[in-house]
Each structure stands twice: as C-alpha cells, then as structure tokens.
C-alpha positions in Angstrom: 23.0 -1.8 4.3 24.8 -1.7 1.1 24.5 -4.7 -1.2 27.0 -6.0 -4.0 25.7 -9.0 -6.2 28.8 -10.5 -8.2 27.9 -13.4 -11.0 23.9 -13.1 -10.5 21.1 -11.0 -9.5 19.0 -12.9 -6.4 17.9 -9.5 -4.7 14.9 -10.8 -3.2 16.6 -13.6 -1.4 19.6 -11.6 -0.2 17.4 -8.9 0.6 14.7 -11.2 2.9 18.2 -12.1 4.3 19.2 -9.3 5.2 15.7 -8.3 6.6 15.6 -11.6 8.5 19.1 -11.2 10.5 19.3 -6.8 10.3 15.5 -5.8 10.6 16.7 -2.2 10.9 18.1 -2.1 7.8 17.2 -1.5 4.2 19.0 -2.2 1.1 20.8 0.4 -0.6 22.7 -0.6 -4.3 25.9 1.8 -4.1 29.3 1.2 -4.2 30.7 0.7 -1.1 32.7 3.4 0.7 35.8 3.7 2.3 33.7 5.0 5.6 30.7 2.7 5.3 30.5 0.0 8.0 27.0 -1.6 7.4 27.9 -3.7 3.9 27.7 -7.4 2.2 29.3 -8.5 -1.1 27.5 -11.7 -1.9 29.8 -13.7 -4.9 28.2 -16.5 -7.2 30.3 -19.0 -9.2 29.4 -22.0 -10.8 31.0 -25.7 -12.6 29.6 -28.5 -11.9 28.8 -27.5 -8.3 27.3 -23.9 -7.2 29.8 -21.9 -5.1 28.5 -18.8 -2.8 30.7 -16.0 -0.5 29.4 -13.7 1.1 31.6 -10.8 2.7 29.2 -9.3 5.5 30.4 -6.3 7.2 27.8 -4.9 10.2 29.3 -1.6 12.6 32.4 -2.2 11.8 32.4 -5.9 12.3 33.4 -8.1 9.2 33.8 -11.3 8.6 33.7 -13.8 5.0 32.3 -17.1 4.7 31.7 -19.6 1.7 29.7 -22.0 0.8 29.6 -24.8 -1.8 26.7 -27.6 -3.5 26.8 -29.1 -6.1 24.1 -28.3 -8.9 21.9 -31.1 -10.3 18.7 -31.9 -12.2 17.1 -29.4 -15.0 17.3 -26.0 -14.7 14.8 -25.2 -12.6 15.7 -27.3 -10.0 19.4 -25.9 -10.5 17.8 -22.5 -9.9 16.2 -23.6 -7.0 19.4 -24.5 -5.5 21.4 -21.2 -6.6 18.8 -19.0 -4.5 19.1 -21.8 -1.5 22.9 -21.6 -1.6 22.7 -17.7 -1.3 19.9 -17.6 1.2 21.7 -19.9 3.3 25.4 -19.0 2.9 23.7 -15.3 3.8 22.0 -16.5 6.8 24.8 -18.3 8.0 27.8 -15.4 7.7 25.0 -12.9 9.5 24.4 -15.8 12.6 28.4 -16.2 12.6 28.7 -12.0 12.6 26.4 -11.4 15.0 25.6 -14.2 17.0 22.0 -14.3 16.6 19.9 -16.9 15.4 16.2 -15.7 14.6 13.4 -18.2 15.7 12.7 -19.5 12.4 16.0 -19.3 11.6 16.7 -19.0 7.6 13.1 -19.1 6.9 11.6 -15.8 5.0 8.4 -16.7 4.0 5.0 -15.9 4.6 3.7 -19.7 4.6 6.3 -21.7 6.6 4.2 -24.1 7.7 4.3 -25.5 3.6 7.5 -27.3 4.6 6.6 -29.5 7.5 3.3 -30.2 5.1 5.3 -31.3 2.0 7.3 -33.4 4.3 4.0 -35.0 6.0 2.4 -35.9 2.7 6.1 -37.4 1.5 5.8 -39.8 4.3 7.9 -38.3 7.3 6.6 -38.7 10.6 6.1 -35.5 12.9 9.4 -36.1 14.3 11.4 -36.0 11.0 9.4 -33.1 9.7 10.9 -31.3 13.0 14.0 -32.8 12.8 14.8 -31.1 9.1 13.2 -27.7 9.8 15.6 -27.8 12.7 18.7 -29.3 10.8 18.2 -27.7 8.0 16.6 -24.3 8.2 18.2 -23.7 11.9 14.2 -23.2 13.1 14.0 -23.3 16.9 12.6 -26.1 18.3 9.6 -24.7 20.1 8.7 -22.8 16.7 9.4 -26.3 14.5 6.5 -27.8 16.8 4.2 -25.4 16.2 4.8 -25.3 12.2 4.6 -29.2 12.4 0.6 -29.0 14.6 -0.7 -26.6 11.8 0.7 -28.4 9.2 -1.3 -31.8 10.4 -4.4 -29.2 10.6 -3.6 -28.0 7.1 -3.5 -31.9 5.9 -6.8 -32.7 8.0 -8.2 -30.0 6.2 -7.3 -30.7 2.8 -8.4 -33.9 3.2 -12.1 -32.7 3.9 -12.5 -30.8 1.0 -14.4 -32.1 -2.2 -13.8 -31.7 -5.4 -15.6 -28.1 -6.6 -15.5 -26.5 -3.5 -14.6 -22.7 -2.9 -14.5 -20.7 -0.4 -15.5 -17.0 -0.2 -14.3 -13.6 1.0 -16.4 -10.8 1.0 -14.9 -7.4 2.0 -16.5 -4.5 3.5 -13.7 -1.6 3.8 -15.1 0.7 6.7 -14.5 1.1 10.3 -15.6 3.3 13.0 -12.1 4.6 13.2 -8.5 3.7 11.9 -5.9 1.8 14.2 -2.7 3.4 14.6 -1.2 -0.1 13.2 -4.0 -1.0 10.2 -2.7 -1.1 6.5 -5.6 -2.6 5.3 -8.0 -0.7 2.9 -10.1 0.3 5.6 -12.0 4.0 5.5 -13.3 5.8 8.8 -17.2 5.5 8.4 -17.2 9.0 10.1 -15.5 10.3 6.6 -16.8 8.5 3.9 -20.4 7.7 5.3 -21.9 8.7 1.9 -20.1 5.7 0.9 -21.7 3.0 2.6 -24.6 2.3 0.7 -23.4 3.1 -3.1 -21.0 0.0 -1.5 -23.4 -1.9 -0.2 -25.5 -1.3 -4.1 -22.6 -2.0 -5.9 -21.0 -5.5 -3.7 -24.7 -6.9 -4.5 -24.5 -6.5 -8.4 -20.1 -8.2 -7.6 -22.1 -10.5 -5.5 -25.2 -11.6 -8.2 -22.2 -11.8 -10.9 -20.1 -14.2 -8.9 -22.8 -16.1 -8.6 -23.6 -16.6 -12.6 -19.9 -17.7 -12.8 -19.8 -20.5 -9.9 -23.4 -21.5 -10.9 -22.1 -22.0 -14.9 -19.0 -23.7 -13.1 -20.6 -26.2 -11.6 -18.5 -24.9 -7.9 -19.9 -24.8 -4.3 -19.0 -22.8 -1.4 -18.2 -24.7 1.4 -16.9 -21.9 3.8 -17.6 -18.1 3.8 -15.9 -15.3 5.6 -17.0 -11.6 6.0 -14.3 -9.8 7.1 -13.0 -5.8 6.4 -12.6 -3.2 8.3 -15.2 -3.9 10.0 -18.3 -5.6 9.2 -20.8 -4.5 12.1 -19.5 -0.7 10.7 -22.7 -1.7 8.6 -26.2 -1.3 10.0 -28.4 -3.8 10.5 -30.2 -3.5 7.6 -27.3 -3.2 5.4 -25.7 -6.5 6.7 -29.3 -8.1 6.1 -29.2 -6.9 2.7 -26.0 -8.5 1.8 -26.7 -11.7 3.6 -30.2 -12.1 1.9 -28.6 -11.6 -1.6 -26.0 -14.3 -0.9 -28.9 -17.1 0.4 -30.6 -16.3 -2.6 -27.8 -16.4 -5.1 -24.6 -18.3 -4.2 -24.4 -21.8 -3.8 -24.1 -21.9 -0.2 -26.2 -25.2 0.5 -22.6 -27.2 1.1 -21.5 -24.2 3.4 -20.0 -25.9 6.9 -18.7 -22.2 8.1 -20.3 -19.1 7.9 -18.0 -16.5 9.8 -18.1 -12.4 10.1 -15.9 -10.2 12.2 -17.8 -8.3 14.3 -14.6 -7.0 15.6 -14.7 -3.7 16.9 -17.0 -3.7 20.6 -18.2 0.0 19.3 -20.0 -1.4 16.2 -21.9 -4.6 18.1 -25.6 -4.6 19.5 -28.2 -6.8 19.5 -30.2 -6.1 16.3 -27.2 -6.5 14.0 -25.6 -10.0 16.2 -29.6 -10.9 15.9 -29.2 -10.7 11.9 -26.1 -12.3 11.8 -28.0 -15.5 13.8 -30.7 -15.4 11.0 -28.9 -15.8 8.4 -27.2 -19.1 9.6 -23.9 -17.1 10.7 -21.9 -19.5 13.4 -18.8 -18.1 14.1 -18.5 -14.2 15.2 -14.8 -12.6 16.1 -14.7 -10.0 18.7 -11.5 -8.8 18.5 -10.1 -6.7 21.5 -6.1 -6.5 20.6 -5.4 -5.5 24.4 -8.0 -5.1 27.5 -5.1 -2.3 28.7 -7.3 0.9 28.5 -4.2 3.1 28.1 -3.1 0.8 24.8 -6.9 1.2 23.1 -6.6 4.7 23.4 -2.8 4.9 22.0 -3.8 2.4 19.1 -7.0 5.1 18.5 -9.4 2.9 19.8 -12.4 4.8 20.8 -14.0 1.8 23.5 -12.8 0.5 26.6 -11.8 -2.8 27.7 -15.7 -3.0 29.7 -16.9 -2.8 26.4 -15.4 -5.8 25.1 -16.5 -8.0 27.6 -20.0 -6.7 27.4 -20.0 -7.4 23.7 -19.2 -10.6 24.3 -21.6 -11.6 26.7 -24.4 -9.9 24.5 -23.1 -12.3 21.5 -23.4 -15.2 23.9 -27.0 -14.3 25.2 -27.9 -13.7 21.3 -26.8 -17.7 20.5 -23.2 -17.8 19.7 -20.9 -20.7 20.4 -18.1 -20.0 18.3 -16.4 -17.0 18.9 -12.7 -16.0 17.9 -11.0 -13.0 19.8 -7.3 -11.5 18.9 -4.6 -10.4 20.5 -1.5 -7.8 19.6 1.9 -8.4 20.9 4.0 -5.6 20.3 1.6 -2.5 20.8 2.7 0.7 21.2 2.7 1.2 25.1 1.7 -2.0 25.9 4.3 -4.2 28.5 5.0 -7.7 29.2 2.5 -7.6 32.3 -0.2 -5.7 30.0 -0.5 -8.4 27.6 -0.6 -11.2 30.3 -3.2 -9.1 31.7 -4.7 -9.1 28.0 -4.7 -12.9 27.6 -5.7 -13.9 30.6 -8.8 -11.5 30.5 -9.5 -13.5 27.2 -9.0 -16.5 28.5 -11.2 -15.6 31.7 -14.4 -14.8 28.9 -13.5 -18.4 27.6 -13.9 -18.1 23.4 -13.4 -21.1 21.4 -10.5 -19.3 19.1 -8.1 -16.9 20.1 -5.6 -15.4 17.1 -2.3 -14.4 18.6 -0.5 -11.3 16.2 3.1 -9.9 16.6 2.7 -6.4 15.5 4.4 -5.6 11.9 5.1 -1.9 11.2 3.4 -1.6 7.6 4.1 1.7 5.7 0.3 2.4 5.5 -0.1 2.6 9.0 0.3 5.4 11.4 2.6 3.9 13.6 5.4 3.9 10.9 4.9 7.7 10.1 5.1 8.7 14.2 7.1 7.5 17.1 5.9 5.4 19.7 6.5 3.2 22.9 7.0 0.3 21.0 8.1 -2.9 23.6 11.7 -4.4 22.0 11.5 -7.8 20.0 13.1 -9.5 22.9 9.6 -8.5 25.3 7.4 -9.3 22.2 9.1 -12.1 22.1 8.1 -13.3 26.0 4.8 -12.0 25.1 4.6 -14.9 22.7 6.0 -17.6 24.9 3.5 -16.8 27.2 0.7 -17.2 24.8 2.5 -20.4 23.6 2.6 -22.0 27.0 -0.4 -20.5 28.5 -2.8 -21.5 25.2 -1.3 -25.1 25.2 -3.0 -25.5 28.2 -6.6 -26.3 26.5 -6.3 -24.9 23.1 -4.7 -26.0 19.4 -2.1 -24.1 17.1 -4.3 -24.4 13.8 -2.6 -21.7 11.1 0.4 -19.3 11.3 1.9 -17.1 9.1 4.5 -14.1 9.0 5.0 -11.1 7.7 7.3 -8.6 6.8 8.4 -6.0 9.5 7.2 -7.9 12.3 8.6 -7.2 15.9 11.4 -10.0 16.2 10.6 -11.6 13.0 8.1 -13.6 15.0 4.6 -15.0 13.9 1.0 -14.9 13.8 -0.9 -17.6 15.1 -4.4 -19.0 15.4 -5.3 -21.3 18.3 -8.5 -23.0 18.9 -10.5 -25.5 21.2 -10.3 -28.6 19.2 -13.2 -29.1 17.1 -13.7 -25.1 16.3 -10.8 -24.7 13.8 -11.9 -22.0 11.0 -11.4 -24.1 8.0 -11.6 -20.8 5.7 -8.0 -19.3 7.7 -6.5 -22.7 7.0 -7.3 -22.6 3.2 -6.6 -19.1 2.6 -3.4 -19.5 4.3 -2.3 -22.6 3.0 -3.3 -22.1 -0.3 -5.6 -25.3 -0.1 -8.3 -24.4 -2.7 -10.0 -21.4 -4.7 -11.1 -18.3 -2.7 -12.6 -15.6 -4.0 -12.5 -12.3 -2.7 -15.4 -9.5 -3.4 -15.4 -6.2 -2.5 -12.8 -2.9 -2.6 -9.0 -4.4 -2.0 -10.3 -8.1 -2.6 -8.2 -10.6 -3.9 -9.2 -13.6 -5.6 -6.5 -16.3 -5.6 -8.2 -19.3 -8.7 -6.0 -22.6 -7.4 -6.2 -25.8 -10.0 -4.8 -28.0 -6.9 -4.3 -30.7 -9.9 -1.3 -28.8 -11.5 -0.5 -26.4 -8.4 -1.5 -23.2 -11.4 -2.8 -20.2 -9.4 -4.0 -16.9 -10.9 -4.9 -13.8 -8.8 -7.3 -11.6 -9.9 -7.0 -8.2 -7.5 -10.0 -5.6 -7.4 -9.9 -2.2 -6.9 -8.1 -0.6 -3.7 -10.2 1.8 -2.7 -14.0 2.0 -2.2 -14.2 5.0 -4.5 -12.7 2.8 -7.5 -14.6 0.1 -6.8 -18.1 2.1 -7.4 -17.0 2.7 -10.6 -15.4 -0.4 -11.5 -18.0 -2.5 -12.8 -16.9 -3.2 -16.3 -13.4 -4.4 -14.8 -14.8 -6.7 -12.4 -16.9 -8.4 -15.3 -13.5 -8.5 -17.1 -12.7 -10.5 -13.9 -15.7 -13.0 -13.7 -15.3 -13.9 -17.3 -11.5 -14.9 -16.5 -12.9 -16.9 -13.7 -15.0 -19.5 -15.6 -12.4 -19.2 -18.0 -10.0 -20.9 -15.6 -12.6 -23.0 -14.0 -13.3 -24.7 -17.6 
C-alpha cells in the first residue's frame, strides 16, 4: 500500500494501522499512480485543535474521512494526541472502507493489557475499564474481558513484589531441531554440537558476573526462568552444572518460582527431569503445539503426539505439580477439528497452565520463506474461541500479548488453574520489575518502577558471538550496578 504523510511524519502509527486493518500489505513511500488502487494520503493540520484526513483507497474502493481534537497540555502530551488522532482517524476510514473491525479494534501494541491496568490503579472498576477499551479503542467485548482478568493478575502481582527484587532469564539457544515457525535464536544441536559446552563454559563465567553485580546491589531474585530453544537439548550433567553454579552464586534464597521448559518430548527423560527436581525446580513446560501427527511432522517436529503424553506422565511420576503445556493456532495444516482435538488431548492430561499462541509469520522462520496450508484468520480465529470458552471452564486468563504478523491480528494467551500463575510471564510482559536476561540473544530490560526509566542492555545474537563476547558483557554488568545505584 502506498503511503503519503502531508504536515508530519507518524510512519509507525500509520504503518501499525495499516498492518492492523490490511495484514497483506506493506508500506511502500512512492508517489501515487494513476493505475494504483491500494493507497492512503493521511493529512495533519494544526491551531488550537489537531485536525487529521485520511484519503484511503483499497482495490479500487475509496473513500475520505476527517477527524478533529483539540490539542492541550505541554508538548508531550500534545504529541501524544497528534499520533492518537492519526491512529484513530486511520483505523476508523479502513473499518468505514472495508467493513471490518479487528478484535482489538485500534489497538497495535504488544502490551494491551497496560490500559485496562492504568485504568484499575486510577480507580475504575472492571466494568469501566471494559466499558472504555470498548468505547474508545472499538475492542470487542469478549477480548476487553480478557485484557481486563490479566490486568487484575498483573495488579495482584505487582502488589507481591518487594522492593529489590529481580527476576531472571537465562537462555540456552539449542534445540534438537528447528520449527518451521521459530524466529528465535535457536541452533539445531545436531549442527553446532561442538557448541554446547564452550556455552555451557562461558553462561557460567555471565552467570558468576551477574552475580557480583546483584550481590554489590543489594537485589534478590524472586522468580527464575530457563527457557531457549530448548533447555533439556542439554544433558543432564550440563543442566546440573548450570543449576549448581546459580545455588551457589545468585541470590536465589527469596526465589518463589523456579521454572525451565523442558519443551520438546524428544529431549525429556528421567535423569535430566530428576536434576531439575534437585535443584528445587517446580514448574516444568512440556510444550506439544498440536497432538495432530501430520502437523508435528509439517512444523519439523521429529516426535509424535505418544510421546508427549509419555513425557508428561514421566514428569508426573518424577514429582511435578506444575506443569505448563502450549498450544499453536494457526499451523500449517492443522484444521479447526485438529486443534480441538489438540486442546482437548491437553486438557484430558490435566496441566495446571496451558499457553494458547496464534501463529505469527516472522521473517526468520521457515514458514515465511515456503508455502504452506496455512488455516485463514477467520478458522484461527474459532480456534481461539474455542480455547476461550473451553479453558474458562476451570482455568484463568493470567497474561496476553501480540505480535506482529499474527494470523487475524489475534493474541497470545496464558491460562492457568488459579493458584499456579507464573509470576515471571506476568513481569516480563507487563514490564513489572527488572529482568535480566543471560545467555546468546538475551535481553535485559533494568526498570526503576519509581520514575517508569527502563534501559535494555541486549547480548549477542548468536551462540558464536557470545563465546567471544566476554569483554562486552562486562561492559554490560558494570552499566547494571550503574543503574541500580
């Protein structure tokens, strides 16, 4: 779609418009054409009040429409307005156009459940916080509900965190193999198995320097997540290594939640689950995406849906009472039927959480560089409102977020028997506190929630950097006391 600013230069916002309402499109800056049929000329003018118009043409189909507000306070709460004024007069020209108003409506964000939370803390009840992210952000009603649940987890779990507290991340980049629809720094174990241990050598030393820093910075850890990749990609005696060099260094004696994503069935047996259990390790994700045979193997999964149930029992027999599993919707030849078959085989094995994903089509996946059977947004979408009502049934919406490219510009969300919310997804997502982020693609996010200042501090990508990276990640603890003084 080509895109003509006139008076200012909001790209972003018109552009998460235009990805919002045309997900098939991308922005182009040229002139317009006498033959092009896929354009939008969005106009700013200002006095005392802030006028928008946006001329939206889509296959041939045009239409204009204005908006005007009027522009108050200093200027960045002026600015503020401008972008809403453009977002808004965008999204409402595209719903007039085509007739279509997206679930969350004008919303573009990663985090919308911050909204329903501001409006909690200000005093609104659940009702009103609804009420405005229906009125005023055109959010569907079933969606405003489930913003509004997390966002009273995300205040319950503020509200239980001291004053020092971090939380932790600690990255371990392999995996057996590579999903067709993973963008995450993640190497195939078969191809870089020289790797592992140089890793292993080198997240210790990250590990011992993190340490000095929250040690001289007076800061606890009160919930610590191992995630990847895959975690269990390492052996047993790797994982113990890792695990004994945190007891014995980090501050981990106010640690409520000690989780590691054992994820992939083809990496979990009983001596590594067994370490896990040693070392104080509660929650456990074993992560299936579909039980449809046919969808493992197009997703270039190398297990079958057998194995996930029997790594589930074996984590069960080993001592495990918290254990998360997710869910796809969206997967390439996957169907409505297959992922009620999915959830309900989940449901059947009875874990405490279950995280609910709409597939996104990221450029570093597979998927985006070969065709597939992809379901529409309109069947990802049922998928969804079968998980919504189905999961209501007995568990929690807890944390949600979005993401770019995702199938129907739908959502991600975690559910959970009440009582077994992961308090690290909440933070992380919601921005509550500190957490730092060790290992190859981590990336530490320092929050001062006093003043709302956050500073990210982003490793290296790729394992290989990060062997050699030592000096920079020093460079990176010394900024973190810095900020924690």
């Amino acid at each position: 779609m080509k895109l003509v600013l006139n008076g200012h230069d909001e790209r972003y916002v018109v552009e998460q418009g235009m990805l919002n309402l045309f997900p098939g499109e991308r922005p182009v800056y040229e002139p317009i054409g006498p033959g092009d049929d896929s354009w939008a000329v969005v106009t700013l003018r200002e006095d005392d009040r802030c006028h928008v118009t946006v001329e939206l043409c889509f296959r041939g189909k045009s239409l204009p429409y204005s908006l005007d507000v009027p522009l108050v306070g200093g200027e960045f709460q002026r600015e503020g307005i401008r972008r809403r004024a453009i977002g808004k007069c965008f999204f409402l020209a595209a719903r007039a156009l085509t007739g279509h108003t997206p679930p969350w409506g004008m919303l573009t964000g990663v985090r919308p459940v911050k909204l329903p939370t501001r409006a909690l803390l200000s005093g609104a009840t659940p009702l009103q916080a609804k009420q405005e992210l229906r009125e005023e952000y055109y959010v569907s009603p079933d969606r405003a509900a489930l913003a509004v649940d997390c966002a009273q987890a995300s205040i319950a779990a503020q509200r239980s965190l001291k004053e020092g507290e971090v939380s932790l991340y600690l990255g371990i980049p392999f995996c057996p193999t590579r999903c067709a629809y993973c963008s995450f720094v993640s190497a195939d174990v078969g191809r870089t198995l020289t790797l592992v241990e140089p890793y292993v050598d080198a997240l210790l030393k990250e590990i011992d320097g993190t340490a000095r820093v929250l040690t001289e910075s007076g800061r606890t850890i009160r919930s610590f997540y191992m995630g990847g990749g895959t975690p269990t990609t390492l052996s047993a005696r790797q994982l113990d290594r890792v695990l004994t060099r945190c007891e014995q260094v980090l501050p981990l004696e106010g640690c409520t939640e000690l989780t590691v994503e054992a994820g992939r069935p083809d990496t979990i047996n009983r001596e590594k689950l067994e370490v896990l259990r040693a070392h104080g390790v509660g929650r456990v994700s074993i992560n299936p995406q579909t039980l449809e045979d046919h969808v493992l193997e197009a997703i270039g999964r190398k297990h079958s849906s057998g194995d996930i149930q029997t790594a589930y029992d074996l984590a069960r027999k080993v001592g495990f009472d918290c254990i998360n599993m997710d869910l796809i919707a969206g997967l390439p030849l996957d169907s409505l039927d297959g992922f009620r078959r999915s959830l309900d085989g989940v449901l059947a094995m009875g874990p405490e959480n279950i995280t609910v994903h709409t597939l996104a089509m990221k450029k570093g996946s597979a998927l985006i560089q070969r065709k597939g059977a992809l379901p529409g947004g309109e069947e990802v979408a049922q998928m969804l409102d079968y998980s919504r009502t189905t999961l209501s049934g007995g568990y929690l919406p807890y944390y949600l977020y979005r993401q770019k490219y995702m199938s129907g510009s739908l959502e991600n969300v975690g559910w959970a028997r009440p009582g077994t919310e992961s308090l690290y997804n909440i933070v992380m997502m919601e921005e509550l506190h500190t957490v730092i982020s060790l290992g190859a693609g981590g990336v530490t996010k320092l929050i001062d929630p006093q003043s709302g200042r956050l500073l990210r501090l982003s490793n290296p990508k790729y394992p290989q950097d990060y062997l050699s990276a030592g000096e920079k990640l020093a460079e990176q603890q010394r900024e973190m006391l810095a900020f924690f003084r």
